[in-house]
N, C-alpha and C positions, 0 to 999 in steps of 0.2 A: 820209308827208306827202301831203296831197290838194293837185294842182293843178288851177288852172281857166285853162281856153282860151276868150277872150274874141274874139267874132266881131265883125261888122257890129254898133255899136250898143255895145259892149263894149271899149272899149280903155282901160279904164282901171277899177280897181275904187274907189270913192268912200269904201266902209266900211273897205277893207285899208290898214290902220296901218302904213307901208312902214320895214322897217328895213335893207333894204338891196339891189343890184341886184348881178345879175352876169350881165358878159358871156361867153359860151361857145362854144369852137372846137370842131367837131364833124368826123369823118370824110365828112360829106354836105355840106359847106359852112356859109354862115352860118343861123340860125335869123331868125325873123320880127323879132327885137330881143331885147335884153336879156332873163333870169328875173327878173321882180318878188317878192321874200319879203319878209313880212311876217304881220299877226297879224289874224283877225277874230276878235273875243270870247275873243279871248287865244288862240287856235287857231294854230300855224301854217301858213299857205297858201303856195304859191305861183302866179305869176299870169303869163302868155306871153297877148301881144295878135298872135291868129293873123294880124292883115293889117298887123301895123306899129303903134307907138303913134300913128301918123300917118296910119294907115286907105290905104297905099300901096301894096298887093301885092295883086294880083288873085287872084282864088280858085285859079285855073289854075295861078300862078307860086310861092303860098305854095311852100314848103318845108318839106314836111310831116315828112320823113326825120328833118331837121336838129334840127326844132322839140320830136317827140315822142324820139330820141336827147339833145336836151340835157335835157329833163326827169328822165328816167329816169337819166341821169348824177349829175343832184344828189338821188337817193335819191329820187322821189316815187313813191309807191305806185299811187297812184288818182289816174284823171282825170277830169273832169268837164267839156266841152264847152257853150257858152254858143253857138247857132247860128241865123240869122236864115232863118226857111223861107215858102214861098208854101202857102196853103191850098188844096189840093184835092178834097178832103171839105168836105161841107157846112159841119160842126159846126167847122171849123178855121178861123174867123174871124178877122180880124182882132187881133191883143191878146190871142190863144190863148195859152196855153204848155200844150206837148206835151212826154211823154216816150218818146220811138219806140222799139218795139223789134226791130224789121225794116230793113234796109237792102237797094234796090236798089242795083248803080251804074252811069250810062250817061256816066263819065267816062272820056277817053282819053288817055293820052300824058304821063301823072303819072307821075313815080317811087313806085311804089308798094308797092313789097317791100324788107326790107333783104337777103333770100336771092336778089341777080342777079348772084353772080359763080360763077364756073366752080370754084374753088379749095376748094370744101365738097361735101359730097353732098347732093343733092338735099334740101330743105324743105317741107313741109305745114304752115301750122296746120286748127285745126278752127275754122271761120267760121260754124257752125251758127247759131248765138245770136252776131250783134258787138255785143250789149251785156252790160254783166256783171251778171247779175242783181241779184243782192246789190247794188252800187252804185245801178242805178236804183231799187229798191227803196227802199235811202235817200233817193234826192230826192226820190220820192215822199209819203215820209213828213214831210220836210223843208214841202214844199207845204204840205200837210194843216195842220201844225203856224202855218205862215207863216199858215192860215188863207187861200191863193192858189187861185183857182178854176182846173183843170186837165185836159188830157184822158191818161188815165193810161197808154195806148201811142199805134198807131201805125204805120205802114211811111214811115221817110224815103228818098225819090227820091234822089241825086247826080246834079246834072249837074254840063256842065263849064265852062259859066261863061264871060266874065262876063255873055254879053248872059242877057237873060232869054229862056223860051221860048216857044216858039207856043201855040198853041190848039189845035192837034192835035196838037200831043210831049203838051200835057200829056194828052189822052183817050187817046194813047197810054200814057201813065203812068199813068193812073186803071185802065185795061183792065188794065196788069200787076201792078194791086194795091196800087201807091202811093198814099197820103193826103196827103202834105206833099212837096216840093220844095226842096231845099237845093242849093247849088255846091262843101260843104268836107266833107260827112260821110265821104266817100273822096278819099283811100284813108287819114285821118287813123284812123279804125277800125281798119284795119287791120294798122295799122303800130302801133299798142300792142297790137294782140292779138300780133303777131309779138315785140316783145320784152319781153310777158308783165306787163303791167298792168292794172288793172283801170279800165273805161272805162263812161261814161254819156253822154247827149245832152239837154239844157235846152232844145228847139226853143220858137222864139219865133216865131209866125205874123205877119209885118210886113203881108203881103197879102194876098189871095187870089188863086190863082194863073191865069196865063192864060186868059181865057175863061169864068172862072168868078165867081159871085158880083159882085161892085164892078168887076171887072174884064173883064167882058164885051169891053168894045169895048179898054181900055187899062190896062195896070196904071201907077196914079200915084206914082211914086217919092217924090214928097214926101209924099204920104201917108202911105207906107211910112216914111219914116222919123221921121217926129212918129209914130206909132203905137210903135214901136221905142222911141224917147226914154221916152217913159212907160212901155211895159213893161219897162222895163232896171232902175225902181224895184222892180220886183214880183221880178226874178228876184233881186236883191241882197235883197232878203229872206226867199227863198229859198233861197240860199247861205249866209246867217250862220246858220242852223238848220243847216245842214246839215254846218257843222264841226261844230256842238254833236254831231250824231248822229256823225259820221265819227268823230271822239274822238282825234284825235293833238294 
């Protein structure tokens, strides 16, 4: 089953035909709310709204552990990430959607591994690629299809949220190769790579990031999010091709 995690802009899916919710107790505590299942184009999905259906839980505080362990509990195969980012590249304007396929992370103090107890031997994954090829490939294809204008990678930033950042983290960020800016790409990556799902990222450019572009002097939060509001149609149309491709 393909689920989708629903960011900033995203807590609620308008097209998913809801047949029914459940609440799930995890070994990491509670998850962000309820698993939303239900059906697009007779497909079934399911649907976790990463900051609460209430848009309540700060990037920092999600509970990434909990969120991507109840998923994979109820059988879902493939994830797909719906994620609200700052442009820092020229061409990542405003009303963009990106599909990254680079992750920096310059978050700290997340629970970020389910391998941190002493009682196993030691764990590695391999973090080479944190997106799964094959997956983003279908959303890409999904775009195309949707007929959505797109930029087709990428390197997403993590920071840690929630204030936004400066004007020098971000040239600081641009120097070490980042394009976009996000606060939840980590270590939520990471932790489906660790218990062996397959994972994708929908970045949605709300602003342009510190210093840059529109935002030279201030980045306008309300801008940001009337920009959001309208791109949330594009990426839901986005998504209903993209069961059609995903095929369960």
């Amino acid at each position: 089953m393909l689920a989708i995690i629903g960011g900033s802009g995203l807590t609620q899916l308008a097209n998913l035909r809801i047949t029914h919710r459940q609440v799930i107790r995890t070994p990491y505590g509670e998850p962000s709310g309820s698993v939303t299942f239900g059906k697009i184009r007779d497909r079934d999905v399911a649907f976790l709204a990463r900051h609460g259906y209430g848009h309540t839980i700060p990037p920092h505080l999600v509970n990434y552990r909990a969120n991507i362990w109840a998923l994979h509990n109820q059988k879902v195969k493939r994830v797909v990430s719906v994620a609200a980012v700052g442009g820092i590249r020229s061409d990542l304007a405003p009303g963009t959607i990106a599909f990254p396929e680079q992750v920096i992370d310059y978050t700290y103090g997340r629970k970020h591994t389910f391998f941190d107890t002493t009682d196993r031997s030691v764990t590695h994954v391999d973090f080479t690629h944190p997106y799964t090829e094959k997956l983003r490939q279908k959303c890409l294809q999904a775009a195309k299809l949707a007929g959505e204008h797109f930029v087709a990678g990428g390197v997403y930033a993590a920071s840690q949220g929630p204030r936004l950042e400066t004007a020098a983290e971000i040239n600081r960020m641009e120097r070490d190769g980042a394009h976009m800016v996000g606060m939840t790409g980590m270590p939520e990556a990471a932790l489906v790579r660790e218990i062996g799902l397959e994972y994708a990222t929908i970045a949605v450019v709300a602003n342009f990031a510190a210093g840059r572009g529109t935002s030279v002097k201030a980045v306008s939060l309300e801008q940001a999010h009337g920009v959001l509001e309208q791109a949330m149609g594009r990426v839901r149309n986005i998504l209903e091709h993209l069961v059609e491709i995903d095929g369960d």
